[in-house]
N, C-alpha and C positions, 0 to 999 in steps of 0.2 A: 912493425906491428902486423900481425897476419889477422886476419878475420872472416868467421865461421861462416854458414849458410845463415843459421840463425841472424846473426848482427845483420847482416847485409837485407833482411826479410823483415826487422825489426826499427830497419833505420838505424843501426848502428854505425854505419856503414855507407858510401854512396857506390852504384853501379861501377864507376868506376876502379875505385878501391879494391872492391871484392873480386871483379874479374880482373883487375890489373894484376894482382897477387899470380895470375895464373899465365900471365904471359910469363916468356923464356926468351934467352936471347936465340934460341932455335925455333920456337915460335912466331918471333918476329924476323927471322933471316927469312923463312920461308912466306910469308905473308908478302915483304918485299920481294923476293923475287918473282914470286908470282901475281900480283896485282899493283906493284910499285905504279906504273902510268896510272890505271884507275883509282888510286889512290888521293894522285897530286889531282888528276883530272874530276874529281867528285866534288858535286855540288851541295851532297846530302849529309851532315854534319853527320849521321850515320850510316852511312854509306848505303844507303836502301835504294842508290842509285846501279848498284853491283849487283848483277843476280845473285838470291840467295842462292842458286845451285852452286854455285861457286862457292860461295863460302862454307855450307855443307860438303861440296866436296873435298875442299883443303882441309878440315874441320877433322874427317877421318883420317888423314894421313900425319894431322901436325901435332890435334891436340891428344896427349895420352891422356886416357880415363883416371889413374889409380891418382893425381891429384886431388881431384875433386870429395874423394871420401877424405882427405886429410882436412877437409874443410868442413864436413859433416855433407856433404853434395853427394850428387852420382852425378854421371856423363849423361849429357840429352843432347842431341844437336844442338839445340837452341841454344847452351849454354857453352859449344865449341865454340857455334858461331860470335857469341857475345866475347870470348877470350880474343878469339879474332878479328873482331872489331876495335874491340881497346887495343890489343899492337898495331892494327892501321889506325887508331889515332896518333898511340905514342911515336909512330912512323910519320904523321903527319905531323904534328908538333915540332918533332927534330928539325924536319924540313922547312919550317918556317922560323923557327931561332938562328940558325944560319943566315 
């Protein structure tokens, strides 16, 4: 099931959901490779232990824009970084089911 800006702004939807839709598995290779230790190493269920310059800066390189209008969205940092946070959960989840 996919869902819009709307649902997600509505309560249709929880944070997760909506920006999980927008991880890739090239979004989440890159996420691991470049923050994999501070990942496992994070104490901050949202990682606001990671500078956000970091995540804005992978943010430009990983996450493409024209997603986000299939959703009714646009691209804002804020809302890279949020994609990138949910694949360093889903990164971190993996790592604890093992």
């Amino acid at each position: 099931m996919t869902f819009t800006r709307k649902d997600y702004m509505s309560g249709g939807c929880t944070h997760e959901e909506y920006y999980g839709q927008l991880v890739t598995p090239e979004i989440r290779a890159g996420v691991w490779g470049a923050l994999y230790g501070r990942i496992v190493a994070s104490k901050d269920p949202s990682f606001n232990d990671i500078a956000l310059s970091q995540w804005d800066h992978l943010g430009m390189f990983l996450v493409p824009r024209e997603p986000f209008k299939n959703f009714g969205d646009f691209y804002t940092k804020a809302g890279a970084v949020c994609v990138l946070k949910e694949a360093a959960r889903q990164i971190r989840e993996a790592q604890t089911c093992q």
